[in-house]
N, C-alpha and C positions, 0 to 999 in steps of 0.2 A: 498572400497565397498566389495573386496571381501574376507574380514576379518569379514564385518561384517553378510556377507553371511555366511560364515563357522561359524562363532557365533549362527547363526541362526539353522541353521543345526543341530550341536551339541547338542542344548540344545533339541532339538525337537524331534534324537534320544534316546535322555537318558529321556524323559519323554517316548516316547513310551517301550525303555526298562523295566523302571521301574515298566509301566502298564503291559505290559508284563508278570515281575515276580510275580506280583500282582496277573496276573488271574491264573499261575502258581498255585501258591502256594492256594488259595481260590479252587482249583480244582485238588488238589493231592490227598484230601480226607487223609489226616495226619494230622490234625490241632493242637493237642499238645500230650504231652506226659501228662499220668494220674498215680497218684499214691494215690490212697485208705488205709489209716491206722488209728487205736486207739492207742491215745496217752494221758499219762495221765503228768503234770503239764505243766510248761509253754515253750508252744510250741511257742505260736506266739511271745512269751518273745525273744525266741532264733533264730526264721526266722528274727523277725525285724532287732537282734544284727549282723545276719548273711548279712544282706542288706546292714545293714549302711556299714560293713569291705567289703563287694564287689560294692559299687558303686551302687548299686538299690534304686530308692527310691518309696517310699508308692504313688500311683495314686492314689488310689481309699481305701476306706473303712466303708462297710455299717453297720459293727457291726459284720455281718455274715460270708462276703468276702471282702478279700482284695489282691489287687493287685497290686505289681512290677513291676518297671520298670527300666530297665538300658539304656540309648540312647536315642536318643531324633531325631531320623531318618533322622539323615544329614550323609550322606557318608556310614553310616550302618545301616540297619533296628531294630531298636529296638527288647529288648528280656524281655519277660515278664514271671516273676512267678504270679499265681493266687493260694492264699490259703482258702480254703473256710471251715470253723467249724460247727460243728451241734454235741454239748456237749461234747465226746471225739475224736467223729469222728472227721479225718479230709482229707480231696482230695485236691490233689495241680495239677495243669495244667500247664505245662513250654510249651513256644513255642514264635517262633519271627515271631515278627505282620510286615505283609507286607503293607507297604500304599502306593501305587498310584497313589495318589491324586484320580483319578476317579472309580479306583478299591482296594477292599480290601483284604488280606487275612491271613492267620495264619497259620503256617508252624511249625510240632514239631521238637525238639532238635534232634530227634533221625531219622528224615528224612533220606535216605540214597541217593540220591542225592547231586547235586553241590554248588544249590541256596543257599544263603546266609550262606555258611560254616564256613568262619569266623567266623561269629558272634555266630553261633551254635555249633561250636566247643566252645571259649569261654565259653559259658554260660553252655553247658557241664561240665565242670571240675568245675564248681565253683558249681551248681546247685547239684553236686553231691556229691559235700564237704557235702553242709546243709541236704543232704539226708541220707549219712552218720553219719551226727549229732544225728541225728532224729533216727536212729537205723532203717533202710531203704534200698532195695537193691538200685542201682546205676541204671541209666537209661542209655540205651542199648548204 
């Protein structure tokens, strides 16, 4: 009984944590990091080739924007690039989506607090490899 009390427990903490980070992070008012550039040939040629070699893969894509994903929110909150085109233009949004379950939020790479570090350090270095690619400074 009282294993499955402490079972109880547990899990009951780590959902409130995680709601927690949740509202955390939806109320830091940091939600991603942005970078504004013109580029000319194939860019999204070389973000996808860059995805497939890091482990992200394609969510979403409407033609216009498309969006990254590495994690899949077990043990680490997922970290997303969003690349959005409008002819040579192009804006990419990096930041790790905080879910809840009952609350949500987005939290940028370049945060400088604790919350989700890990995974924001990771997606740091890599995120800034393809920014580099891209002939782009490095986020902060």
């Amino acid at each position: 009984m009282a294993m499955l009390t402490a079972t109880i427990a547990g899990g009951l903490m780590g959902f409130g944590l995680i709601n927690f980070m949740a509202h955390k992070a939806k109320s830091a008012n940091h939600p991603w990091d942005v970078r504004e550039f013109t580029a000319d040939g194939d860019v999204l040629g070389r973000v996808d080739a860059w995805a497939a070699a890091n482990g992200y893969k394609l969510r979403s894509d409407d033609g216009r924007r498309r969006v990254y994903q590495k994690g899949i929110n077990i043990l680490t909150a997922p970290v997303r690039l969003d690349v959005e085109r409008d002819g040579n233009r192009y804006t990419t949004r990096s930041y790790v989506h905080v879910d809840g379950l009952l609350l949500k939020g987005d939290l940028a790479l370049s945060y400088p607090g604790v919350m989700a570090k890990l995974p924001r350090a990771n997606a740091l270095k890599a995120q800034n490899q393809l920014l580099a690619e891209l002939g782009q400074p490095p986020l902060a």
